[in-house]
N, C-alpha and C positions, 0 to 999 in steps of 0.2 A: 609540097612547097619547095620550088626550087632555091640554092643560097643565096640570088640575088633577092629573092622573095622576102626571104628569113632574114637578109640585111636590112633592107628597107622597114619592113615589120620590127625587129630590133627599136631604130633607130624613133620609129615615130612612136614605139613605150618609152623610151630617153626623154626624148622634147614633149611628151606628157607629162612625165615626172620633173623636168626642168621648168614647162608651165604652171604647175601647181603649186612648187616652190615658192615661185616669184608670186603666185595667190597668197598663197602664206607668210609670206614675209609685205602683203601689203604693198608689191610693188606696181606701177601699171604692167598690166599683160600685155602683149602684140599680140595679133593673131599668130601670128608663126616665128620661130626664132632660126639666126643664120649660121648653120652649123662649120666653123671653120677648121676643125679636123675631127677625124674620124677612124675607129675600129668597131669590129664585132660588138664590143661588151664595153664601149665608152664613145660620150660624143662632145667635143666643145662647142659650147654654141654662146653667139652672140647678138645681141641687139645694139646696133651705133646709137640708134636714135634716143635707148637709153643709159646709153655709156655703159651696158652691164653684162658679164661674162659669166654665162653658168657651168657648170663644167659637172658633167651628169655619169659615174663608171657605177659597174656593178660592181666592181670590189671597193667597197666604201674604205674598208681600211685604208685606201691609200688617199683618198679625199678628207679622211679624219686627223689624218699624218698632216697634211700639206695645211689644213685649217689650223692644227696646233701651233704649227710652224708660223705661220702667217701673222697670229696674237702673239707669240713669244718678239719673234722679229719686230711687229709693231712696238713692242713695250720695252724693248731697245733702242730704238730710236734710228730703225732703217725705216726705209718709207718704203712700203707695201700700197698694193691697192686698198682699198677700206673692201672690208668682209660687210655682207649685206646677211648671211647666215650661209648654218651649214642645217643640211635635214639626213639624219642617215638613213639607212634601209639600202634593199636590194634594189634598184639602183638608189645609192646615195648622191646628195647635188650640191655641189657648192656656189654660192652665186656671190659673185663681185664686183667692184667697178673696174670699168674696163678703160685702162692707163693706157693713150695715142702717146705715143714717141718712138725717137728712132734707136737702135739698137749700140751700145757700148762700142767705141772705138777709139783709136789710138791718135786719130783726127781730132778727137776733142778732148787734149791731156785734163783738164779739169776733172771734167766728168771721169773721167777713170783715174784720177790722184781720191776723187769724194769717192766710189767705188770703191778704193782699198779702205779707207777709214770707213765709209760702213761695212763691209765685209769683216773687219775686224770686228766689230760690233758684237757682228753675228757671230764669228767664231768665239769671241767670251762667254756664250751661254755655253753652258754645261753639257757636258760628252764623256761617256767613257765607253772602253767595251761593252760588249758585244760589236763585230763591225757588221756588215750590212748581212753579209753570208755568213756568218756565225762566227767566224774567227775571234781568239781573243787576243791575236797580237796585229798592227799594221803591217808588220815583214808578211807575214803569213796570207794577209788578204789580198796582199800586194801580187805575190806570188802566185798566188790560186786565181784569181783574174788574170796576170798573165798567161798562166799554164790553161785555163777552159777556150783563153781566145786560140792560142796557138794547137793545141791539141783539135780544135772546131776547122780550122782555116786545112791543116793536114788531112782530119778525115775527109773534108768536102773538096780537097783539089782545087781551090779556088785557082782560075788560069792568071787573074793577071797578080799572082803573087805566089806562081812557078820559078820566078826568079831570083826571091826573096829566102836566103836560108834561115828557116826557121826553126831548128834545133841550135842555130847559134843565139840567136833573139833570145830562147830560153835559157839560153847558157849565161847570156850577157845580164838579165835579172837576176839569174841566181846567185852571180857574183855580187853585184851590189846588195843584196841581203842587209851585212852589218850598217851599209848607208839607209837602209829602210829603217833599220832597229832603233828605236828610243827618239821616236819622231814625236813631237807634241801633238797628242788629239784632242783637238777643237771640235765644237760643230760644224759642218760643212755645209753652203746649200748644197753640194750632190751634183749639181747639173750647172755650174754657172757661164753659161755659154755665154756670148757678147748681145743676143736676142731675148736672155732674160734679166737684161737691165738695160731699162731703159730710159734715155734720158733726151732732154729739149737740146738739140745741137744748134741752136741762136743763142741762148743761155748759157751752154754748154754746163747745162748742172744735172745731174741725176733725177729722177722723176720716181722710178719703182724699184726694187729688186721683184722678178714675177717667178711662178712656178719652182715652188719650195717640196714638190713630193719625192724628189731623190736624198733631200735633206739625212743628215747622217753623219758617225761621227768619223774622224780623219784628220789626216794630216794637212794645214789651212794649204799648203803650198799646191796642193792638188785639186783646190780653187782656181788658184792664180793660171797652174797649168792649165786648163779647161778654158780659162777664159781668154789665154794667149796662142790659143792650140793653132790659129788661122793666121792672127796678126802678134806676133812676138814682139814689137815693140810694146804692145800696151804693158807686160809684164813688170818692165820697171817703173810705168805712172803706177799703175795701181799698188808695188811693192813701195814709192813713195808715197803715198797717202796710208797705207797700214802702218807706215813709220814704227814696225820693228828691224833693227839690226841684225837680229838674230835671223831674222827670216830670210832678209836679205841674201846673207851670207850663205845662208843653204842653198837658196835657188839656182846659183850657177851650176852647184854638182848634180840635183834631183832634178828638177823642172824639166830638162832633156828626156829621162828616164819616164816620169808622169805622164808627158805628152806623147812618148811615144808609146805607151801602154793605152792610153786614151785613143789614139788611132786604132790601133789593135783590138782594143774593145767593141771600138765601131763597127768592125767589117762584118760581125754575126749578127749584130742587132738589127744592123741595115739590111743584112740576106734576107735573114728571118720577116721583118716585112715587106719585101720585092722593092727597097732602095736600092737597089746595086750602082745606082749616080757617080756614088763617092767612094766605089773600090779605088778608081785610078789615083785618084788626087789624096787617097790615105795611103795608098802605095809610095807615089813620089815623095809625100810628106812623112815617111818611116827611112826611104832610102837618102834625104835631104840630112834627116836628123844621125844616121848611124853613119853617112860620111865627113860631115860638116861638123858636128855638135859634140860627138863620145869622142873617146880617147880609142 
């Protein structure tokens, strides 16, 4: 069997195991459902017609994660999609409703002022060490995600960041260390990009927070960075509707620092699965922030 064979074959055990779900939980079946992204060993798929998103990986752990997270955040009082159920096993499936709107921006200050105050939401549920990689302190996890992106980017000769000296990048985190040290850990969602919240821009009010399986615990600002990483103005709506002072006031020294490790993060993830789209535009946007933004 060749691997495109073995892909295809994969995928229609996924949309078995995602139609049988939706059996289970007594939903109507389609004949077939619309798979809108895709790997080896996980598939999303959707049906519009019943506004319902199943999301079918073989590592269940991380769909048992994201359903936790999904009920915690609900009983917070962030609006999430509503959970239709979760089934585990090899592959496990998680099936929900499927939230239309358009993605966070800095165009609709409302919507990202209600963003910061539910984000905070989120971050008062309970966190402590362990961080994602084992670490027990945030300086430490900070650093170790720096040092694997940079140490990655060196072995593989990446060309278009031959220009970029990257034993100073590492020099320049190890310095801020002590501004890492004794940062408040919150819950984080992990991944809060401007596409996992979504909201009515007529209304200009929040609609979801979506996709909760990088959830984890952290420093909240490292939200904020992630979700400012493209458009920097939204940074101070959403730090105005979190309406803490404290946070505030960190963000001018850290936020620079986060965003530019969140670039840096990128460039291997992206390799690793043949995105290489967004070397250039993480390049410019590392060499933007270390002329413009650091000291």
């Amino acid at each position: 069997m060749s691997i495109t064979e073995s892909v295809i074959r994969r995928h229609q055990i996924l949309q078995s195991a995602a139609l049988n779900s939706l059996k289970s939980l007594k939903l109507n079946i389609p004949p077939s459902l619309t798979p809108i992204s895709t790997s080896y060993d996980r598939v999303v798929f959707c049906d519009p017609e019943m506004k319902v998103i199943a999301k079918v990986y073989d590592q269940g752990n991380i769909l048992k994660h994201e359903f936790n997270m999904l009920t915690q955040a609900e009983e917070a009082g962030v609006p999430v999609p509503h959970v239709f159920g979760f089934t585990e096993g090899k592959p496990a499936v998680l099936v929900t409703q499927m939230v239309q709107g358009s993605k966070l921006s800095s165009a609709n200050p409302n919507s990202a002022r209600e963003a910061g105050m539910y984000l905070r939401r989120f971050h008062e549920l309970k966190a402590k060490p362990p961080f994602a990689e084992g670490q027990e302190t945030w300086q430490d996890y900070v650093l170790s995600r720096a040092d694997r992106a940079i140490d990655w980017m060196m072995a593989n000769n990446i060309p278009d960041f031959r220009g970029v000296d990257l034993r100073y990048l590492r020099q320049l985190f190890l310095k801020q260390k002590p501004n890492f040290t004794g940062r408040p850990v919150k819950r984080l969602h992990g991944d809060f990009q401007p596409n996992h919240v979504l909201i009515d821009p007529t209304a200009d009010k929040v609609m979801a927070f979506i996709d909760f399986a990088d959830a984890q615990p952290g420093d909240p600002l490292w939200d904020v960075a992630v979700v400012s990483l493209w458009d920097k103005q939204i940074a101070d709506l959403v730090l105005g509707g979190y309406n803490s002072e404290v946070l505030a006031n960190a963000a001018k020294g850290l936020l620079p620092y986060y965003r530019l490790l969140r670039h840096l993060v990128e460039i291997p993830w992206r390799f690793k699965r043949g995105r290489r789209e967004s070397d250039k535009s993480n390049l410019a946007a590392i060499q933007g922030i270390l002329k413009e933004e650091l000291p």
